[in-house]
N, C-alpha and C positions, 0 to 999 in steps of 0.2 A: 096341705096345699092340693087342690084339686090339677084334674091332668091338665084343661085348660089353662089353669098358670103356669101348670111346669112347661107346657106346651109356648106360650107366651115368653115366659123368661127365657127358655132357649134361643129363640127365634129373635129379640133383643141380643143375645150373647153374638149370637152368627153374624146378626149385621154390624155390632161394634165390633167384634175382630177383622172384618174383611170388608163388606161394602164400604164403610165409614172411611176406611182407610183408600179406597181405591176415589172416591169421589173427591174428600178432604182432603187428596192430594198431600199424604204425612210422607212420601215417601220422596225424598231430593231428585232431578235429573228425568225427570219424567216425561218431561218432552223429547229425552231421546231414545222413548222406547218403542218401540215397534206398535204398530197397530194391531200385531196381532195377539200379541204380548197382551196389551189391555184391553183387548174383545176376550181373550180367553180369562182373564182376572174377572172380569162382567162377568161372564157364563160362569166360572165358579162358586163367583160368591151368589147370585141368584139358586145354582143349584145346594150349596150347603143347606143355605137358609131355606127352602123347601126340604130339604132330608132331612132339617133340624124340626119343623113344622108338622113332619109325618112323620117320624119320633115319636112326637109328646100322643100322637092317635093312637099308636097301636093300642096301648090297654083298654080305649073305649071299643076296639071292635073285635068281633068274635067271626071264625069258623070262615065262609068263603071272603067276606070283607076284609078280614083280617091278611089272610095269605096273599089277596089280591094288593094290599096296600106293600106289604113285606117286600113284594115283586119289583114295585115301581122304584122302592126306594136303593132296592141292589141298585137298580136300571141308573138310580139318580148317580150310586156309590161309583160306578162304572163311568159314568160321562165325567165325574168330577175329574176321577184320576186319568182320565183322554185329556182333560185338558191341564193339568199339571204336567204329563209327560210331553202338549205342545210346549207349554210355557217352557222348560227345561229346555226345550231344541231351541228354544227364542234366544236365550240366557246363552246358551252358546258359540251365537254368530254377533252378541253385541261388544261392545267397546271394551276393553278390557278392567277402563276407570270405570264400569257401571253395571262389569260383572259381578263383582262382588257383593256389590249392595243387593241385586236382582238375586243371585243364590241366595242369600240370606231371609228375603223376601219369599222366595217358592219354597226354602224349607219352611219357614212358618207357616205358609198353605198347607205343607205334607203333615206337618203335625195338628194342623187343624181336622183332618180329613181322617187322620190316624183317632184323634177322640171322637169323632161324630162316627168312627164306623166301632169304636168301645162303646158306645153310647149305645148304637142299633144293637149288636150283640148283646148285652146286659138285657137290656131293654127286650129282644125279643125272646133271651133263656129263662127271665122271670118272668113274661106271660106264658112258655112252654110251660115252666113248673106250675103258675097257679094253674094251668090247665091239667095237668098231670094229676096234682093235688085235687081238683072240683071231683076228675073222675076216680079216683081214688077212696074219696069219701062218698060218692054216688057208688062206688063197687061196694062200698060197708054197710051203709043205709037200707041198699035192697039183700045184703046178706053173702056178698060174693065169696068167691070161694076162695082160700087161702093160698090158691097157685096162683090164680089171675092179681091179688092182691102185690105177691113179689113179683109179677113180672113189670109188674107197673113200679114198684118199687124200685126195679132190675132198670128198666128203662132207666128213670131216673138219676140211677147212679151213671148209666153211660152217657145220659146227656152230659151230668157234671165234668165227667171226665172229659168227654169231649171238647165242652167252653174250656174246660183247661188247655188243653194239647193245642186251641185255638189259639189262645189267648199265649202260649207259649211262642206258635209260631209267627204271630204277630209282632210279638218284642222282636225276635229274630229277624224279620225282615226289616224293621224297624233301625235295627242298627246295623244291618247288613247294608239300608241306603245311605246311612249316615257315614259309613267306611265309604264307601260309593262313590257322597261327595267331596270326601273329602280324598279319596284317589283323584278325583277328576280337578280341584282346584288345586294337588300338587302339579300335575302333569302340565294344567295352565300355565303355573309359574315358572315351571320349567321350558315349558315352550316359547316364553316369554323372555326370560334368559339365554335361549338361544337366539331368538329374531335381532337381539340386541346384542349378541357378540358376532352373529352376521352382518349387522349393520357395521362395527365397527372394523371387522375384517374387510370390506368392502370402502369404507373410510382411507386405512390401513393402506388397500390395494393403490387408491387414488393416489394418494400421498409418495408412494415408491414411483409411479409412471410419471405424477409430475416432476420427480426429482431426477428420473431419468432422462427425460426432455429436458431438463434445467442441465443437465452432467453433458449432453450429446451439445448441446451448442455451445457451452466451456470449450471442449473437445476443440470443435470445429473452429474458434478463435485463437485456440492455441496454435492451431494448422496453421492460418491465415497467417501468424504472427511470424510462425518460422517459415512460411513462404518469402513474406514479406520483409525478412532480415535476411536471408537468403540472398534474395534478389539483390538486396541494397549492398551487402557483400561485394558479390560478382560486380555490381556498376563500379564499387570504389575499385576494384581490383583492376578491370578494363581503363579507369582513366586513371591507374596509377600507368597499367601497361604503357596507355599510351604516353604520358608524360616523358617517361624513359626513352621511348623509341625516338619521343621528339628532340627530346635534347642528346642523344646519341647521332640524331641527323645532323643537327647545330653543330655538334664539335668535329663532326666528319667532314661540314663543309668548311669551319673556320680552319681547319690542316690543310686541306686542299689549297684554300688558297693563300 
């Protein structure tokens, strides 16, 4: 398969994992994402799909073209993840029904960006080696001499080692995000459990005040009640008095006369 296809079929791969999805609208709730949220998914996926595109060039170009393309496509590697770590700030001030879906969404971005920068790596250690190898066999042909032979050899082995120790540190970070988000969608759910046992200690509160205004005017009718028996008391008492005094008057005057 020549580079141009492999160049091509990349460049198909980047837009079915990402444009297709962002246009196709695959993903539920989408009208309540933020504008910025989906300017930054645009600029993503335009820029993959260009870094996937100048990818499949490098092996056709050699010496200052070469380094100059290698440049632009950091440049691209670097915009991509500016704009994954906005989308993440996005993801964090939405709904909390639509944060979930939306994590799940930006890690598939992070893992798209995680292969396409395995991809550039690969890609630019095997044209490091065939270059290593052209001059290497250019140092035998004109008869080089057997210290410049291993040092080129020498190189070679610390390149390898190096894509190792890269490629090491890469998994590492790799799952270091992956703890990451998933520290950050515990804390969620626990912040979340608490807004809802605040709400209901606040419920809670309501509940004891109104019962206390329900208790203080019970209160206040029981007063009324014993005022109000009180009084009626004291009146029979008064017109028992007086009955007595009246008819102590009546029989005081029927003696008399």
């Amino acid at each position: 398969m020549s580079c141009r296809a492999c160049a091509r079929k990349l460049v198909t791969e980047a837009h079915k994992r990402i444009i297709n999805m962002i246009q196709n609208g695959n993903f539920p709730n989408e009208k309540k994402m933020s504008s910025v949220f989906e300017s930054c998914e645009q600029q993503f996926g335009q820029i993959t799909a260009e870094v996937t595109s100048r990818i499949g060039k490098i092996p056709k170009l050699s010496g200052d073209d070469r380094n100059t393309e290698i440049r632009l496509i950091e440049g691209n590697l670097d915009e991509a993840r500016e704009q994954l770590e906005q989308m993440e700030l996005e993801v964090t001030d939405m709904d909390p029904t639509l944060k979930g879906k939306m994590s799940s969404r930006v890690k598939s971005y992070k893992n798209e960006l995680a292969r396409l920068q395995r991809d550039f790596k690969d890609k630019k250690l095997q044209v490091d080696n065939e270059a290593n190898r052209k001059e290497l066999f250019g140092l035998e042909g004109s008869r080089a001499s057997n210290e410049q032979r291993e040092q080129l050899l020498g190189n070679n082995d610390r390149l390898r080692r190096t894509g190792d120790m890269i490629e090491e540190s890469h998994k590492i970070t790799i799952e270091s995000e992956r703890i990451g988000m998933e520290v950050m969608d515990d804390l969620q759910r626990d912040r979340e459990k608490i807004q809802r046992s605040q709400r209901r200690l606040r419920d809670t509160n309501e509940d004891i005040t109104k019962s206390g205004r329900i208790v203080t005017r019970i209160k206040k009718r029981i007063m009324q009640h014993k005022i109000f028996l009180i009084v009626g008391i004291l009146v029979i008492l008064v017109i028992i008095a007086l009955v007595i005094f009246a008819a102590v008057k009546i029989k005081q005057s029927n003696e008399g006369s």
